[in-house]
N, C-alpha and C positions, 0 to 999 in steps of 0.2 A: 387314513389315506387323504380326508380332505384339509385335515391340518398340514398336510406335508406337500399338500400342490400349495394351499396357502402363503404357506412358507417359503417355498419357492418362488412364487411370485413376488412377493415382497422383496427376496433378493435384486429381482431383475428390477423393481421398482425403485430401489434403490442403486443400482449401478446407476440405471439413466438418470436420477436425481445430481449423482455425482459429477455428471459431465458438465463443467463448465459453460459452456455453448446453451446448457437451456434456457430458455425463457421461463419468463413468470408463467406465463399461458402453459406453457407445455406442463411447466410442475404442478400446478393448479391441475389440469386433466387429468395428469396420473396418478395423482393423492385422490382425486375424486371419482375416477373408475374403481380405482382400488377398496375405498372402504364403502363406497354404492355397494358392491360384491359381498365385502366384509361385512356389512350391518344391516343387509338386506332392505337397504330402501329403493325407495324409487327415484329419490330426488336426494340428492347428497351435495354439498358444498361447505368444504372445510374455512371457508374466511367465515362461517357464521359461528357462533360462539356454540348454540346448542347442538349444533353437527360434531362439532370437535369433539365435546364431552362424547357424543357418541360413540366418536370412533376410538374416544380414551377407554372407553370402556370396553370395545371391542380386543381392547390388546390380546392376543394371546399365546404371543412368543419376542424373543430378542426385535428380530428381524422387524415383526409388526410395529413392535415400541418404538423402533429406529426408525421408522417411514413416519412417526409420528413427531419423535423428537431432530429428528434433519427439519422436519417442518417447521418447527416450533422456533427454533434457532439461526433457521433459512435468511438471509436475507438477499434482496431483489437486486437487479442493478441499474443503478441509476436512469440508464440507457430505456430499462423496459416503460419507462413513466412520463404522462405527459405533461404531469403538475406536480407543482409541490403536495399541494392539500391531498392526493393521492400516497404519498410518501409517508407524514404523519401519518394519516390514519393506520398506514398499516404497521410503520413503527407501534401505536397504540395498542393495536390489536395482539400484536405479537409479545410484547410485555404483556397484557393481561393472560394469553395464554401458557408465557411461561409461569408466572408465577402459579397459575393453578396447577403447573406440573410439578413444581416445586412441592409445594401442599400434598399434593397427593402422590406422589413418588417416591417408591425409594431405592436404593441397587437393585440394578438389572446388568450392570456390566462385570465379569469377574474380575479384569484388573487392567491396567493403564494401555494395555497391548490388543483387549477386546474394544473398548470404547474409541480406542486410535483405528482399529481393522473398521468397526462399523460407519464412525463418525470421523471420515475424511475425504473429501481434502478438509480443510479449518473451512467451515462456512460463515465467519463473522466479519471478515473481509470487509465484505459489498458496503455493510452500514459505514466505514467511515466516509465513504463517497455523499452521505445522503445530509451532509452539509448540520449535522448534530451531533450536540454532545453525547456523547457513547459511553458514559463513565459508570452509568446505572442501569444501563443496558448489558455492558460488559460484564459487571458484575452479576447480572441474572441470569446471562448464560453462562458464567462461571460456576454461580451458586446451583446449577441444574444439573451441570453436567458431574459436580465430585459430587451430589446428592445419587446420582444414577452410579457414578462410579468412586466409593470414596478411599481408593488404591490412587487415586490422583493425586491428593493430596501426602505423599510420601515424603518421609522427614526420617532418614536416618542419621545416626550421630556425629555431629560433627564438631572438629578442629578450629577450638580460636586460637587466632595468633595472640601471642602474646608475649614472643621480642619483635619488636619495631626493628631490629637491624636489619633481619634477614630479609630477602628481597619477600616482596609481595609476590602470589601465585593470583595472576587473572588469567580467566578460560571465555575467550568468545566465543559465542554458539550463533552455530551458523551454518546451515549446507551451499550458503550464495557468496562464501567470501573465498575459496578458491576459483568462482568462475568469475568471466566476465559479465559483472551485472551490477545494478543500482547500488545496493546493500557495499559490493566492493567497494563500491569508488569511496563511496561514504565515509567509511572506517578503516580503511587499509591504511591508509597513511597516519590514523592514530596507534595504529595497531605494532607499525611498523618504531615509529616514536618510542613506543613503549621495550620493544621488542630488545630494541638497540642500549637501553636504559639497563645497567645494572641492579636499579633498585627494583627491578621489575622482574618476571619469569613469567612467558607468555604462552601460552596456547589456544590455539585456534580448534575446535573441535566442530567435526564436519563429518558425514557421509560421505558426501563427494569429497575424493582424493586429490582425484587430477588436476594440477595447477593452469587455471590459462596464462597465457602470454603477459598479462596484465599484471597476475598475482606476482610473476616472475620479476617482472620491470620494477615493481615497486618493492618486496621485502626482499632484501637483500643479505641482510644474516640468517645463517638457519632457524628456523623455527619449528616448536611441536606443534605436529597435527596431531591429534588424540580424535581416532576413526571410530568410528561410532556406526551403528547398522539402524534396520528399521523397526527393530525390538527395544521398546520404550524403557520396557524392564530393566534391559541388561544396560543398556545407557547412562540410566540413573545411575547402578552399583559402579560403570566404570566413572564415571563424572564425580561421584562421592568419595571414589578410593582416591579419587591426587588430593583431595584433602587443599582444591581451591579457596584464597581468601574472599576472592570475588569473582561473582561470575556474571559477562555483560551480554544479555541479550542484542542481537543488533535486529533484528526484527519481527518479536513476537506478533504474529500476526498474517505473515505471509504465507508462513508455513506451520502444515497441520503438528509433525512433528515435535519442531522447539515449542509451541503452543501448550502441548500436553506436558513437555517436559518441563514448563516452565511451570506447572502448578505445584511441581515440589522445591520442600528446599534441599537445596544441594552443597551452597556456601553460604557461610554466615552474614554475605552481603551481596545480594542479589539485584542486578541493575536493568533497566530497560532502556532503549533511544530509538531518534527515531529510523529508521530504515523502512518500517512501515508503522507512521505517522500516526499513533493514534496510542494512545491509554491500551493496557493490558487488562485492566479488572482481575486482576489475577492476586491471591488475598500472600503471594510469598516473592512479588514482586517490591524492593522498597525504593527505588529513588528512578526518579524516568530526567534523564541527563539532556537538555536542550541548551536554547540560547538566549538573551533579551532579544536578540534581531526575531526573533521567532515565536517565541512566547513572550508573556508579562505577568508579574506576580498573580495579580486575579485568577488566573489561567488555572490556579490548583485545584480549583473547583471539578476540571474536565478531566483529571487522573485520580488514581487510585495508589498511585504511586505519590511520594513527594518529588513536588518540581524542583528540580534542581536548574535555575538558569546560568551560564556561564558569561561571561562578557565580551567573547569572542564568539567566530560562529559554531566552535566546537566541533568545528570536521578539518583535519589537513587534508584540502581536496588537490588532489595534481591536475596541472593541465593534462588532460587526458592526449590531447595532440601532439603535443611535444612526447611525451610517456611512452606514448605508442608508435611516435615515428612516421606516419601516413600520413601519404597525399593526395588530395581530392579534385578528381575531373571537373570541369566546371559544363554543367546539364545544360547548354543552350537546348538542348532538344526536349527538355524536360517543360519549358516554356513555351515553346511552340505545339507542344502536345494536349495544353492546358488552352490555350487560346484558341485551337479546333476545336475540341472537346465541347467547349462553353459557349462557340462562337464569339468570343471577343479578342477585338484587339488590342492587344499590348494594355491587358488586362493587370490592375492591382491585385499582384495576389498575398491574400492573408493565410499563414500556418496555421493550423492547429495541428499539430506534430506530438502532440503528452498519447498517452495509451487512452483505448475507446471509452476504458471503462470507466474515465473520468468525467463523461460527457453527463451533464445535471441539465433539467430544465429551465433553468435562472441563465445559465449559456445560453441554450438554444434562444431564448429571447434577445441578447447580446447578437448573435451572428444574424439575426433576421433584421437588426435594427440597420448594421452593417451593410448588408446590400442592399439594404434601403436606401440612406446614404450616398452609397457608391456605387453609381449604374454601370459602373466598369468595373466593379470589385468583382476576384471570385475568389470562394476558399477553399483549402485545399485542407483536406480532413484525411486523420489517419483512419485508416478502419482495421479492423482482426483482419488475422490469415486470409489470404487469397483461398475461396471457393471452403468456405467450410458454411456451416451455419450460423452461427456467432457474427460471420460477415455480411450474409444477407442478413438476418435481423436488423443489424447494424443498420446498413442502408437504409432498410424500408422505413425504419424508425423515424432517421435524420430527417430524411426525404417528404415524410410525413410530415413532419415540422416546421422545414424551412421553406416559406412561401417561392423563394426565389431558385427553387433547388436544381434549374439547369446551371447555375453559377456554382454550381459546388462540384469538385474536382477529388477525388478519392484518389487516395495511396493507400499502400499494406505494407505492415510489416516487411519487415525487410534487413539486410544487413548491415552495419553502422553504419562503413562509409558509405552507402549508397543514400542510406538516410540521411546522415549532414548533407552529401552531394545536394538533394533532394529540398530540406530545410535552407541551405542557404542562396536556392534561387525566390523562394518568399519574400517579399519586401519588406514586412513586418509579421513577427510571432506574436500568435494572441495566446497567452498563460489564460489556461483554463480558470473558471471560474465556479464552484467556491473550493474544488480542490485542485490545485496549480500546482507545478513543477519544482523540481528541485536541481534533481542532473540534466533535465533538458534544458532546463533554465540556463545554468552553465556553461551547457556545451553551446546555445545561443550565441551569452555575453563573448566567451571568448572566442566567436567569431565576427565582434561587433555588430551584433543583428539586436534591432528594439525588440524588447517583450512588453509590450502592455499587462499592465496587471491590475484586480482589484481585488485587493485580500480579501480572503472570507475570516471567518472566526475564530478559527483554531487553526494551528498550527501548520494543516496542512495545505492551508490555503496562503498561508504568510512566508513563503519562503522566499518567492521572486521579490517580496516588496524586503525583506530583511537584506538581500543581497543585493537591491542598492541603495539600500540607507549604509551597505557599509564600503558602497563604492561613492558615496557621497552623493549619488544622481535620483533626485526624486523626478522627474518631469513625469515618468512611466508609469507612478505611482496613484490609482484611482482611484474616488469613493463614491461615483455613480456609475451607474450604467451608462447615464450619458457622457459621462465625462469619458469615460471608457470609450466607446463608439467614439466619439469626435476625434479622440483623439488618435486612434486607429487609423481613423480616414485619412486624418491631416498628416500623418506621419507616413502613411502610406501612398497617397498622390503626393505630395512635396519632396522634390528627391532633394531638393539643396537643403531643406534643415533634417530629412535623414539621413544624408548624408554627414552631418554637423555632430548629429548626437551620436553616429555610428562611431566616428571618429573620438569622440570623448569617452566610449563606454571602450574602445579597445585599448584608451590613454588609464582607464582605473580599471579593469579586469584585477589585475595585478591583484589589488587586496583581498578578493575571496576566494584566492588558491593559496597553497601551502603559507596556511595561516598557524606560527610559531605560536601565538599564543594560545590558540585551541590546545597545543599538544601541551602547552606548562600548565595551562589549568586542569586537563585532566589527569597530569601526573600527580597537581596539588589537590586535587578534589580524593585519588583513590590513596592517598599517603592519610588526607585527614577525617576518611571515612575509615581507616583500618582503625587511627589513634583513637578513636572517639567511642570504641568497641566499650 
């Protein structure tokens, strides 16, 4: 009986694990009431090393092992930290406890459908935000998880090509490329390229069915959707029967699902990009498809995959405005709302408009230098959903941090057009720092609005600065913090030369939309990965 209240607890300890919305603090508490209880101490705290072995040894059921291994693989978000040196260390701490699970673990999961039910959503997410290489990290939660589950690593028989005439069979995996979302925008218009391409035979394979408005405007011949469910198992078998030449990941890592599915092979050539910006560690992934604007040969180091860089930027991005057709209010009331709010008048305001979960403490240093600065500045920060927890944490976090924090002005989530509405009363966008924007970036330039940017180190911090080295406009382009700050100010109180550069950045937008040679290079790249079999 007390194994089975146990047990039970561990369930509900693991739902509230799974809710996105927690904090570091909250999961810490309920790993540490939980195995207090479990291992009969008095004093329990799983960040020490000889606590954990405790409670490793304490396992003793699925459920238990899972409250241990979500821990082990957990990672925090950015948002919960108020230092780097806090970060390391627990990146540190968390490699040396995987590896000792490694070591001492072996199956406990029956097959890719128990390890999916237990361990989701995908919890490896949060580390690419923490502004480090994930390539040896990734692969130790890789190595952990088919150690616990090795029905992951699934490799049924498969079909090589071998006439070049016949058109190539590529399957993109993806439940985000029927909706309207980042992932879309990204790949739809290579996807569509290809679609239209007789050397090509395409499928998109998805859960979600339903096409939005978006998928509609852009593919325009029929295409296979190959519908797929939330059974891993039967996925695999139908993804292995079309007997794909190649199959392109568009973003391992966002979702738990393609994550699991991507540990098998499925076709003889198995691709990753970015959509969610970071390495796979996945030992059946081979080639991760980028750009020089974005990467640099060095970079191979930070994947597990081979870098493939392209000379274009390797995405046909559409103007999303024209594509969709919408027209946007112009919020004078939205600035008068901000200038009560903060008590200032005809206040500088700077965006920070990227999603919360990008927010690093190397930022928050940047936006306090900011209202330093400008005693008329105030910024306008996006936060999570209106009135959940995620939002208050949110706040209290920022709030906590930024010395000047009655000049800070919160929005939420919300729906596009009201968002661009919203973003283009900002005088200047600040690109987050060290992970920065890609489609916000975009949706920016093509309203002529400055992004300040200062690349971080990989990839997904180089995107704003890639897409104006290919609009030819470095001004925006930073490598300090201070340069950064100044130049925010300057740009932001000087309406005549933002004005100037606003005008030259809607004069080259042009070049990093429906960019033709993206789509020749990746028809050249998957013709001379098929030959090369």
């Amino acid at each position: 009986m007390e194994i089975e209240i146990i047990e039970n607890n561990a369930i509900e300890v693991l739902q509230k694990m799974k809710n996105i919305t927690t904090s570091k603090k909250d999961v810490i508490e309920l790993i540490n009431t939980f195995f207090k209880k479990k291992t009969n101490s008095n004093t329990f705290n799983i960040e020490i090393m000889s606590d954990f072995i405790k409670a490793f040894q304490s396992c003793s059921s699925v459920g238990v092992c899972t409250i241990l291994t979500y821990y082990v693989i957990y990672s925090y978000r950015t948002s919960d930290y108020k230092n780097i040196e806090k970060i390391d260390e627990d990146r540190l701490y968390h490699e040396s406890i995987m590896k000792y699970m490694i070591k001492n673990t072996g199956p406990i999961y029956e097959n890719a459908n128990s390890i999916f039910f237990f361990l989701s959503p995908n919890v490896t997410t949060r580390y690419s935000y923490h502004n480090k290489s994930n390539v040896e990290l990734f692969k130790l939660i890789a190595h952990l998880q088919y150690n616990l589950c090795p029905d992951l690593l699934y490799q049924p028989p498969l079909e090589i090509k071998t006439e070049t005439t016949k058109p190539i069979k590529v399957g993109f995996i993806s439940d985000l490329l029927l909706t309207f979302n980042s992932v879309a925008k990204d790949r739809l218009g290579i996807i569509k390229s290809l679609n239209d391409d007789p050397d090509f035979e395409v499928s998109i394979i998805s859960e979600k069915v339903e096409k939005s408005y978006f998928f509609n405007k852009i593919i325009s011949n029929p295409i296979n959707i190959i519908v797929t469910t939330n059974d891993i198992i039967e996925n695999r078998k139908i993804i292995a029967n079309e007997n794909f030449d190649i199959l392109v990941y568009a973003e391992i890592g966002l979702c738990a699902k393609s994550r699991y599915t991507a540990f098998s092979r499925l076709a003889p050539i198995q691709i990753n990009t970015w959509g969610h910006s970071d390495t796979s560690g996945l030992p059946n992934i081979d080639y991760f498809v980028s750009s020089k604007y974005f990467n640099s040969p060095e970079d191979q180091e930070h994947y597990s995959e081979k870098l493939v860089l392209f000379n274009s930027l390797g995405t046909y991005y559409h103007d999303i405005f024209k594509t969709l057709d919408v027209s946007f209010n112009n919020r004078i009331d939205f600035c008068k709302n901000v200038s009560i709010a903060t008590g200032i008048d005809n206040p500088t305001i700077y965006g920070c408009v990227q999603l919360h979960f990008k927010i690093h403490p190397s930022f928050i240093s940047i936006l306090n230098q900011i209202l330093m600065m400008d005693k008329k500045g105030v910024i306008v920060i996006l936060a999570p959903v209106v009135d959940t927890d995620a939002e208050k944490d949110f706040k209290n976090n920022i709030n906590e941090q930024i010395k000047n924090n009655k000049r800070l002005y919160f929005i939420n989530e919300m729906p596009f057009n009201t968002f661009i509405e919203t973003a283009m009363c900002c005088h200047v966008i600040l690109d987050y720092y060290p992970f920065g924007g890609f489609n916000t970036t975009i949706e920016m330039l093509l309203k002529g609005k400055i992004c300040i940017t200062m690349p971080g180190n990989l990839i997904n911090g180089k995107f704003t600065k890639g897409l104006y080295e290919k609009m030819n406009i470095t001004e925006f382009i930073c490598t300090t913090e201070n340069e950064y700050v100044t130049k925010a100010v300057k740009y932001g109180k000087n309406i005549l030369k933002r004005k100037e550069y606003e005008n030259l950045i809607l004069k080259n937008v042009h070049k990093i939309i429906e960019d033709k040679e993206s789509v020749q290079e990746w028809k050249t790249f998957l013709k001379t990965i098929i030959a090369a079999q």
